[in-house]
C-alpha positions as CSV (number, residue, x, y, z in Angstrom):
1,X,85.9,68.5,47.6
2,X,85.0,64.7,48.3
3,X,89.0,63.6,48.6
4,X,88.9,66.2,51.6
5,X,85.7,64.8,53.1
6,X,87.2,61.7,52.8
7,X,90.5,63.0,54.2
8,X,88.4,64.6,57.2
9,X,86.4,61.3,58.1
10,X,89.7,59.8,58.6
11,X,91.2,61.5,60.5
12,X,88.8,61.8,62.6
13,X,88.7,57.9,62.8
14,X,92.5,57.9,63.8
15,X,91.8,60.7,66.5
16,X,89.2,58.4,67.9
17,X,91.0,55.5,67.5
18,X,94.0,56.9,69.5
19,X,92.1,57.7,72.5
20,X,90.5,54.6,72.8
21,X,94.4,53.0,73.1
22,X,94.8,55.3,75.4
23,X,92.0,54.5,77.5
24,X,92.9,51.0,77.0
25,X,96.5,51.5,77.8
26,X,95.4,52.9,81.5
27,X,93.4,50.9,81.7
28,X,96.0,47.8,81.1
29,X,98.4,49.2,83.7
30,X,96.4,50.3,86.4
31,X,95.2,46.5,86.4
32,X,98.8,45.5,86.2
33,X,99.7,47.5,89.3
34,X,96.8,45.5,91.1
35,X,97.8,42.5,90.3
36,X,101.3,43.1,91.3
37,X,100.4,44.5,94.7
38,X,97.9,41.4,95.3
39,X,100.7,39.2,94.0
40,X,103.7,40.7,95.7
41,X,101.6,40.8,99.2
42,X,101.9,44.3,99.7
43,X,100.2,46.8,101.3
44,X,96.7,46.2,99.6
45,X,93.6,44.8,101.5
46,X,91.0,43.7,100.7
47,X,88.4,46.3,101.6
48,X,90.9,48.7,99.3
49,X,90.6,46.1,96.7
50,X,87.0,46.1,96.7
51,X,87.3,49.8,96.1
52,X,89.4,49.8,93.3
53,X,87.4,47.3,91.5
54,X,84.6,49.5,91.8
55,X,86.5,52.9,90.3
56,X,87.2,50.2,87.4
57,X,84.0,49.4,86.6
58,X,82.9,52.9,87.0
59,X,85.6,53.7,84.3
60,X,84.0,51.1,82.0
61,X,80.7,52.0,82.6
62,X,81.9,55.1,81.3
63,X,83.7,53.8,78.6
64,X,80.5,52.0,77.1
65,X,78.0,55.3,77.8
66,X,80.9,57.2,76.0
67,X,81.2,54.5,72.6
68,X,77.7,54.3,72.9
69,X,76.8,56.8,70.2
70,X,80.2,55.7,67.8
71,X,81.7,58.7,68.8
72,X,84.2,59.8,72.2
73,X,83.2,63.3,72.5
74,X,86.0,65.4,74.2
75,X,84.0,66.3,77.3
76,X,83.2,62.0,77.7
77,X,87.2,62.0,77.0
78,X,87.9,64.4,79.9
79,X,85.4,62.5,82.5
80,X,86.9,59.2,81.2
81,X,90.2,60.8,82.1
82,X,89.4,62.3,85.6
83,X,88.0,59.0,86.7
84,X,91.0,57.0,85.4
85,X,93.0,59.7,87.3
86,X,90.6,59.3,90.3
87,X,91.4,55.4,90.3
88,X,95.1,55.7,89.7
89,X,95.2,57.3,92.3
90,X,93.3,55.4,94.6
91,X,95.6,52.2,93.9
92,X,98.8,54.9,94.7
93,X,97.9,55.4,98.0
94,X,96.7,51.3,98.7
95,X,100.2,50.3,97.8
96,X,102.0,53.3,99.7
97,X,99.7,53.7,103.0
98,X,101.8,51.0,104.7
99,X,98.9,49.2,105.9
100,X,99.1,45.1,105.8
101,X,96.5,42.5,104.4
């Protein structure tokens, strides 16, 4: 009975733990991107900048709310996700709409 407690609490820990690499991961490479459209001079301004930088730090604002409590719920996960998604996307279409900075 306690060895499966035990067994239970951990992986839940792992579970946890994984998602949070996740986030991390996205949020490593969407940064990455950024940088590489500032750097390369491509089709990113600086009024699109400003607007990615705010859908990151609505992502991390999210982020904190969600580890808040020690715990990433799946509903925080799937907001988390959707607003990762939202600024993935937004950095897509800076580097692709063909406009000049």
């Amino acid at each position: 009975m306690k060895s499966s407690i035990v067994l239970a609490a951990f992986a839940m820990l792992l579970s946890i733990n994984a998602s949070a690499q996740h986030i991390h991961k996205t949020n490593t490479r969407q940064h990455g991107q950024v940088y590489h459209g500032v750097r390369c001079g491509s089709n990113i301004t600086p009024r699109e900048r400003v607007a990615i930088a705010n859908q990151k730090q609505d992502v991390r604002l999210a982020v904190r709310v969600a580890k808040s409590d020690g715990v990433i719920t799946p509903s925080e996960r799937r907001i988390i996700r959707q607003e990762q998604g939202q600024a993935n996307r937004t950095v897509y279409r800076a580097r692709t709409n063909n406009r000049m900075r």
